[in-house]
C-alpha positions in Angstrom: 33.9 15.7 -17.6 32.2 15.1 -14.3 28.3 14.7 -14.6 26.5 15.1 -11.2 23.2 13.6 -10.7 21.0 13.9 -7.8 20.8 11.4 -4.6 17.0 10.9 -5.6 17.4 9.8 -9.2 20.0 7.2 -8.3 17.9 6.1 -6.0 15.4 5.2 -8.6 17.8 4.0 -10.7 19.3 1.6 -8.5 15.6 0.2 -7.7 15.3 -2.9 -9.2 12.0 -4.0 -11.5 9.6 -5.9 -9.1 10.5 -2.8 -6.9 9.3 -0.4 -9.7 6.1 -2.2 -10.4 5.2 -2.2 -6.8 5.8 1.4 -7.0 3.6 2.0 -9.6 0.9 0.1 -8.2 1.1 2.1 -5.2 0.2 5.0 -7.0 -2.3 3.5 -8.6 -4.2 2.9 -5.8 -3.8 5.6 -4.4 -5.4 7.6 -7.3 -8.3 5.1 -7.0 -8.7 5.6 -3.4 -8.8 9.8 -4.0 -11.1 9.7 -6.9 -13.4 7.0 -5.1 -13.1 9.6 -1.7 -14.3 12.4 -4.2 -16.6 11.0 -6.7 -18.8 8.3 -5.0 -18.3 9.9 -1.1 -22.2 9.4 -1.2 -22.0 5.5 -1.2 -22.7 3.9 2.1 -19.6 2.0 1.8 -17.2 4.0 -0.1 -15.2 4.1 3.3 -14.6 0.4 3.4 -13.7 0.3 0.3 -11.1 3.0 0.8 -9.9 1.3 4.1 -9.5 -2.1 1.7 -7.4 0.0 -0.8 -5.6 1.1 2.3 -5.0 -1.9 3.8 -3.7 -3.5 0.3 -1.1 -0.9 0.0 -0.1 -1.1 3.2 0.3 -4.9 2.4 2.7 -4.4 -0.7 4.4 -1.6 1.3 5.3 -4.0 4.5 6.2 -6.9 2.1 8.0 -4.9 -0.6 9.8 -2.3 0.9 9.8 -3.7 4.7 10.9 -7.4 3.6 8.8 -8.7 5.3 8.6 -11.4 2.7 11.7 -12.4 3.7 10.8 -12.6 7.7 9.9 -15.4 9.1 6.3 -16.9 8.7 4.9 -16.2 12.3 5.6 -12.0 11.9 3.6 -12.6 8.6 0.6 -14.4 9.7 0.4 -11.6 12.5 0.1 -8.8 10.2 -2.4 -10.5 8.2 -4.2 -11.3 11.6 -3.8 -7.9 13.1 -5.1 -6.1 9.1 -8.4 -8.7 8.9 -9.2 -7.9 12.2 -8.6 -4.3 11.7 -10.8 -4.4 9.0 -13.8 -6.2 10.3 -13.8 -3.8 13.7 -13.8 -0.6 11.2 -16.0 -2.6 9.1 -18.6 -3.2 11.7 -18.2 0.5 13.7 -18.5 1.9 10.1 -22.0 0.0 9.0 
């Protein structure tokens, strides 16, 4: 009997736990960020906070997925330079 299962779900299978939860989280936020784009999109600063959101997945997505977590300590001191100053030009062009 030969039971054939698609790439996709072995994929997921395969993933391990810490992999999963950062997955879920993921999703997470990004259901925050579309309910906060659609429900408070009269707030001054509903696009910072959106752009924070942004930036945090993009954080567990570079040292998840990327490795970066297992790079060495200058490359991640650069991104977290190169996000907090992204943040605080959008910040300030936004306000």
């Amino acid at each position: 009997m030969v039971v054939i299962i698609p790439n996709f779900i072995f994929s997921v299978l395969v993933m391990q736990k810490k992999d999963i939860y950062t997955l879920v989280g993921l999703i997470i936020l990004t259901i925050i960020t579309a309910l906060f784009a659609t429900t408070f999109n009269h707030l001054k600063y509903v696009s910072i906070i959106i752009l924070v959101l942004s930036i945090i997945k993009f954080i567990l997505v570079s040292f998840q997925f990327m490795e970066l977590k297992k790079a060495h300590p200058f490359w991640k001191t650069i991104i977290l330079i190169y996000l907090t100053l992204f943040l605080t030009v959008i910040g300030v062009i936004v306000s």
